[in-house]
Backbone as JSON, one array per atom type, in Angstrom:
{
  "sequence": "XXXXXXXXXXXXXXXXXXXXXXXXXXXXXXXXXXXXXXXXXXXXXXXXXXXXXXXXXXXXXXXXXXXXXXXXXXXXXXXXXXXXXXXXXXXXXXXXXXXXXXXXXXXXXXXXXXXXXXXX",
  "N": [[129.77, 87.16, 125.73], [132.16, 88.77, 126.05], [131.65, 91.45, 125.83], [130.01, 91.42, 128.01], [131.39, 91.18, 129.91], [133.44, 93.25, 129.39], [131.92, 95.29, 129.59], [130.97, 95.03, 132.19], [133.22, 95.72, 133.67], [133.73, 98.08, 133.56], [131.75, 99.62, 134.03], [131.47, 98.9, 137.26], [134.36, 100.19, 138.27], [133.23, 102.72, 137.26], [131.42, 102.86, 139.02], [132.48, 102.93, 141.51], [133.03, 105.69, 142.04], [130.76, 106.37, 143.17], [130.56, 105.41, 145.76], [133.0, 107.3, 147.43], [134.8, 110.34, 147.85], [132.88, 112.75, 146.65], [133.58, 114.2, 143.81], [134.08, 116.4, 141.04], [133.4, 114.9, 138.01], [136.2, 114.31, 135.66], [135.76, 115.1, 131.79], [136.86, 115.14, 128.94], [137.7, 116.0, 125.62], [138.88, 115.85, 121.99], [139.8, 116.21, 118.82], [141.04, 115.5, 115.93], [141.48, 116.41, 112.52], [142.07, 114.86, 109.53], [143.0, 115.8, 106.35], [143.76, 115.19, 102.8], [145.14, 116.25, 99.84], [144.7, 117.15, 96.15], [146.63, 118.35, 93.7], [145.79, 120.45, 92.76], [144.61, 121.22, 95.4], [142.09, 120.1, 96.17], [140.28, 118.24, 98.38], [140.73, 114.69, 98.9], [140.73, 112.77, 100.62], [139.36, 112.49, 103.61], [139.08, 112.36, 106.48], [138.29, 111.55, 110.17], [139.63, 111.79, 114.03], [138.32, 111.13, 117.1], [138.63, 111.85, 120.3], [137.81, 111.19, 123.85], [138.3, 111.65, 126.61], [137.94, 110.57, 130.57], [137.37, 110.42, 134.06], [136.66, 109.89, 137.3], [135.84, 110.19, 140.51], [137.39, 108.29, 141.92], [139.71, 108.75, 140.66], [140.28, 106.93, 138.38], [140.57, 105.95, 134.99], [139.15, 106.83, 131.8], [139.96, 106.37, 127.97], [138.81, 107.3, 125.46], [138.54, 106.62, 121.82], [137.42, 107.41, 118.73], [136.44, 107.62, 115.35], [136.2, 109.09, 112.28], [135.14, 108.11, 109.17], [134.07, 108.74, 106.07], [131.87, 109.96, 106.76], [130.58, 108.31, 108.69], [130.59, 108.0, 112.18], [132.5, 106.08, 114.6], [133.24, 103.77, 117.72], [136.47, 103.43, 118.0], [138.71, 101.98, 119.93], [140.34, 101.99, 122.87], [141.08, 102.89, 126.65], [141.89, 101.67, 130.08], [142.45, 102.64, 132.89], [142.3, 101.44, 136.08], [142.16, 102.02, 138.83], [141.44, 101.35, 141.29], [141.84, 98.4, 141.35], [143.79, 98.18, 140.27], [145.06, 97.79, 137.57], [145.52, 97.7, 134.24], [144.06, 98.07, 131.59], [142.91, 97.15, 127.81], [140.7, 98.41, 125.3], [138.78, 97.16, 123.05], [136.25, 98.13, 121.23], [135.3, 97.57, 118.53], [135.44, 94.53, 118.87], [134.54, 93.99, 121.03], [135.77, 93.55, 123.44], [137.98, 93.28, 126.36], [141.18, 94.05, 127.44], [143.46, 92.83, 129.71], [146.42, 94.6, 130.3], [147.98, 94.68, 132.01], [149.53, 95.28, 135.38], [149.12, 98.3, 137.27], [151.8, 100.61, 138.72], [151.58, 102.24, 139.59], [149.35, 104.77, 141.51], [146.51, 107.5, 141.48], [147.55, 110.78, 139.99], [149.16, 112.9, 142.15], [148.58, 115.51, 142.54], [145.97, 115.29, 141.94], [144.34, 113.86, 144.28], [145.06, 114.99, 145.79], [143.66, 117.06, 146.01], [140.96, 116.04, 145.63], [140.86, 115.24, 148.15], [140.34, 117.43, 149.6], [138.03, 118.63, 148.58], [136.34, 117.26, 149.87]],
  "CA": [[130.41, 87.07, 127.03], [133.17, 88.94, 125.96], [130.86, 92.61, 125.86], [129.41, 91.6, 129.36], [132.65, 91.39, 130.91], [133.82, 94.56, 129.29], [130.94, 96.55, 130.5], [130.88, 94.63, 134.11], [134.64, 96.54, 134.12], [133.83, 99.98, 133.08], [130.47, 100.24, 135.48], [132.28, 98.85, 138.91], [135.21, 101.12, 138.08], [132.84, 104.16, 137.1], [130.64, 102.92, 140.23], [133.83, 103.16, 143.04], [133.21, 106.73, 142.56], [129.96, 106.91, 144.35], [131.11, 105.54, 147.65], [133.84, 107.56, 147.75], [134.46, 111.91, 148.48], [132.43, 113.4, 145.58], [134.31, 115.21, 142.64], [133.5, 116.25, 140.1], [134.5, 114.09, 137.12], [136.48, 115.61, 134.19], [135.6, 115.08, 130.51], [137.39, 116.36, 127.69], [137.3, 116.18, 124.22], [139.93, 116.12, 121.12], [139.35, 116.37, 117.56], [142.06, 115.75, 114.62], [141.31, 116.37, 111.28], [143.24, 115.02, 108.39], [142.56, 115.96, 105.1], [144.52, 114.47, 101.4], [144.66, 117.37, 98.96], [145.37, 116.76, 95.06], [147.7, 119.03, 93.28], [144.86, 121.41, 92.92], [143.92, 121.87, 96.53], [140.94, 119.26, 96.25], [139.89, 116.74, 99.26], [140.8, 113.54, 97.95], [140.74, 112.23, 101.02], [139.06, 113.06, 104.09], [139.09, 111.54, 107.72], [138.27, 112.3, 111.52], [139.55, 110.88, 114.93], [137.82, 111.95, 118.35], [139.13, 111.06, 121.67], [137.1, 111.37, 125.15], [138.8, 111.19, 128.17], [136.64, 110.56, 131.66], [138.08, 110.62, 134.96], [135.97, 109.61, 137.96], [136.19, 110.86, 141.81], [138.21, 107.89, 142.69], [141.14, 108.65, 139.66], [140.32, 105.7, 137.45], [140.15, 107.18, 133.83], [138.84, 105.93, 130.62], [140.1, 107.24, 127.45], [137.75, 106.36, 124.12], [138.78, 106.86, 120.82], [136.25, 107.3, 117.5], [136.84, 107.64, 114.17], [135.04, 109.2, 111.07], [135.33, 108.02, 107.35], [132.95, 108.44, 105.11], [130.78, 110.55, 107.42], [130.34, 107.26, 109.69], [131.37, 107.84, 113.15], [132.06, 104.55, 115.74], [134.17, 104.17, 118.87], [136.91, 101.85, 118.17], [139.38, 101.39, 121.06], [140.28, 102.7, 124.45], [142.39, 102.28, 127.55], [141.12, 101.98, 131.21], [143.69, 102.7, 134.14], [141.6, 100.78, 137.04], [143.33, 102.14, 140.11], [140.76, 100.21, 142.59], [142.31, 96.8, 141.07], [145.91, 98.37, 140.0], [144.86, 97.18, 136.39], [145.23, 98.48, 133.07], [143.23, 97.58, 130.19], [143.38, 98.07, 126.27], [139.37, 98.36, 124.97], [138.69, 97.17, 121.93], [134.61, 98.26, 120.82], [134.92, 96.32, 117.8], [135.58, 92.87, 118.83], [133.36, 93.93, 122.26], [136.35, 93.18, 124.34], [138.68, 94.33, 127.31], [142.2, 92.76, 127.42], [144.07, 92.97, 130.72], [147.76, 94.94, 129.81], [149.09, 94.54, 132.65], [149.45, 95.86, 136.63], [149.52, 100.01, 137.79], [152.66, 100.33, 139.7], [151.11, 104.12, 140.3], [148.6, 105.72, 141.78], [146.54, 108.5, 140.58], [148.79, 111.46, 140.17], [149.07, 113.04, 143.43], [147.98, 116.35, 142.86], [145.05, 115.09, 141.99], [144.53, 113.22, 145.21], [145.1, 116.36, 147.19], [142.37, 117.82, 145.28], [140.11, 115.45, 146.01], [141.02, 115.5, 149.35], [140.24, 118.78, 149.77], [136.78, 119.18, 148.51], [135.32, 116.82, 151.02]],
  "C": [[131.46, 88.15, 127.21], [132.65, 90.6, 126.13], [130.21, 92.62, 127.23], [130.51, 91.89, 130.54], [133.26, 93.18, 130.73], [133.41, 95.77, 130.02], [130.6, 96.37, 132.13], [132.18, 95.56, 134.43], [134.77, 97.87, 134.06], [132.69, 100.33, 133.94], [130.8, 99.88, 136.82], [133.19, 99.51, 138.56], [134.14, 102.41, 138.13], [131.79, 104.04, 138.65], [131.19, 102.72, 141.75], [133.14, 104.29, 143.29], [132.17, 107.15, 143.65], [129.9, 106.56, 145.98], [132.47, 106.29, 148.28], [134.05, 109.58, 147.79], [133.78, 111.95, 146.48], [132.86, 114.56, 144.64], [133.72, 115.4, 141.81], [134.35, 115.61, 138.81], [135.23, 114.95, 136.17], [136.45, 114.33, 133.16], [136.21, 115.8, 129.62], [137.52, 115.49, 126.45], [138.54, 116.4, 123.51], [139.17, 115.74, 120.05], [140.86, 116.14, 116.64], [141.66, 115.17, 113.58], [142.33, 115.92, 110.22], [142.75, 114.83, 106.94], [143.79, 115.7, 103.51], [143.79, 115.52, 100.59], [145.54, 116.99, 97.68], [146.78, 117.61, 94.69], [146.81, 120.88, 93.22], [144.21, 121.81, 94.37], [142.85, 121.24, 97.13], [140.99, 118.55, 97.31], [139.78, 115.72, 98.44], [140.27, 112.23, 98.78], [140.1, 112.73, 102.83], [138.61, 111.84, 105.97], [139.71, 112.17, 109.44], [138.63, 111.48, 113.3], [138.94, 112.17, 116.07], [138.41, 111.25, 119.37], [138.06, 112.03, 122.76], [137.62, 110.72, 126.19], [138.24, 111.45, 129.24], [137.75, 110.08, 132.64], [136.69, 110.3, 136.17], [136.68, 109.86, 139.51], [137.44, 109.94, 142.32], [139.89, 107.99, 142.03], [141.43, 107.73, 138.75], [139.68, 106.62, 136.18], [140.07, 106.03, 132.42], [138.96, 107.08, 129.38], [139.4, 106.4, 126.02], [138.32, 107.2, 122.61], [137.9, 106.43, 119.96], [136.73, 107.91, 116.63], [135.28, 107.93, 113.43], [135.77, 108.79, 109.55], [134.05, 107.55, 106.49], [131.77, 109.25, 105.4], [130.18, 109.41, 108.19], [131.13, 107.33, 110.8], [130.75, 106.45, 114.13], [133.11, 104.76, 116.57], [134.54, 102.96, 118.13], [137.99, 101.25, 118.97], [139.34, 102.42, 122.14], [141.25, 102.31, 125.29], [141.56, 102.52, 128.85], [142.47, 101.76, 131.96], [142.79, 102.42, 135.18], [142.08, 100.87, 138.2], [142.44, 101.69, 141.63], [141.15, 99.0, 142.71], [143.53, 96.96, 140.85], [145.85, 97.84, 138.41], [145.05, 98.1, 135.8], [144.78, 97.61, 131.97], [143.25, 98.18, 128.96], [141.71, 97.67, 125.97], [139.8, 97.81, 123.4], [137.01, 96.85, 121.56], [134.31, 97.58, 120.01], [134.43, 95.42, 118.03], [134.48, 92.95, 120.02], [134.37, 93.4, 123.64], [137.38, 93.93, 125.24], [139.62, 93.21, 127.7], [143.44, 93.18, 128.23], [145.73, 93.24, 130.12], [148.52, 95.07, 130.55], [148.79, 95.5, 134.41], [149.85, 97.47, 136.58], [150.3, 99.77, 138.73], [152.14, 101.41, 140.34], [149.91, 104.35, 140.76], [148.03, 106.64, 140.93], [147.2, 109.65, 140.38], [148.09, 112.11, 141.28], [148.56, 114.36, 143.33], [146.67, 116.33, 142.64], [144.21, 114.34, 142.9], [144.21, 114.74, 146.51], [143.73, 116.78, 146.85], [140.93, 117.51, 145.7], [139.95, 115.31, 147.72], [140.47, 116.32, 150.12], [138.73, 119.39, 149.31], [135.83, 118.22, 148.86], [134.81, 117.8, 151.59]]
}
């Protein structure tokens, strides 16, 4: 129940954007490496986080965080700013759940607004 709701909240949020002016979304990407070295210089220890941040025409943005250890990558949390509902949400992929953190007093930032504005 708890994975149907999640994903009912992230596809009406990502599906505002198509009734609304057409942007293009932004995606971006992060990487940090951290590596545990002995006395000799050796990897002792070795581990990777990724983040993906998504943005959609109407300014509602989802940011995903994944992890590597071991050479096993999985998504394991997130955050959704829901600015059609004024919501914010904390993800958690693990458990399969999405756990309401509270009301957006804001908007999306405004120059991004104009922007959109503007390539109607």
């Amino acid at each position: 129940m708890k994975s149907i709701a999640l994903w009912l909240i992230v596809l009406v949020t990502m599906a505002v954007s198509l009734c609304k002016a057409q942007v293009t979304p932004v995606v971006a990407k992060e990487r940090i490496v951290h590596d545990v070295l002995d006395s000799q210089g050796n990897v002792v220890s070795h581990s990777e986080t990724f983040g993906k941040y998504l943005r959609n025409s109407a300014g509602s943005t989802i940011t995903q965080i994944y992890s590597s250890v071991g050479g096993k990558t999985a998504i394991r949390s997130g955050q959704l700013e829901d600015y059609s509902r004024q919501k914010l949400y904390a993800l958690n992929y693990e458990r399969q759940e999405a756990v309401e953190q509270g009301n957006l007093t804001h908007g999306p930032h405004p120059e991004y607004l104009a922007n959109a504005k503007t390539a109607r």
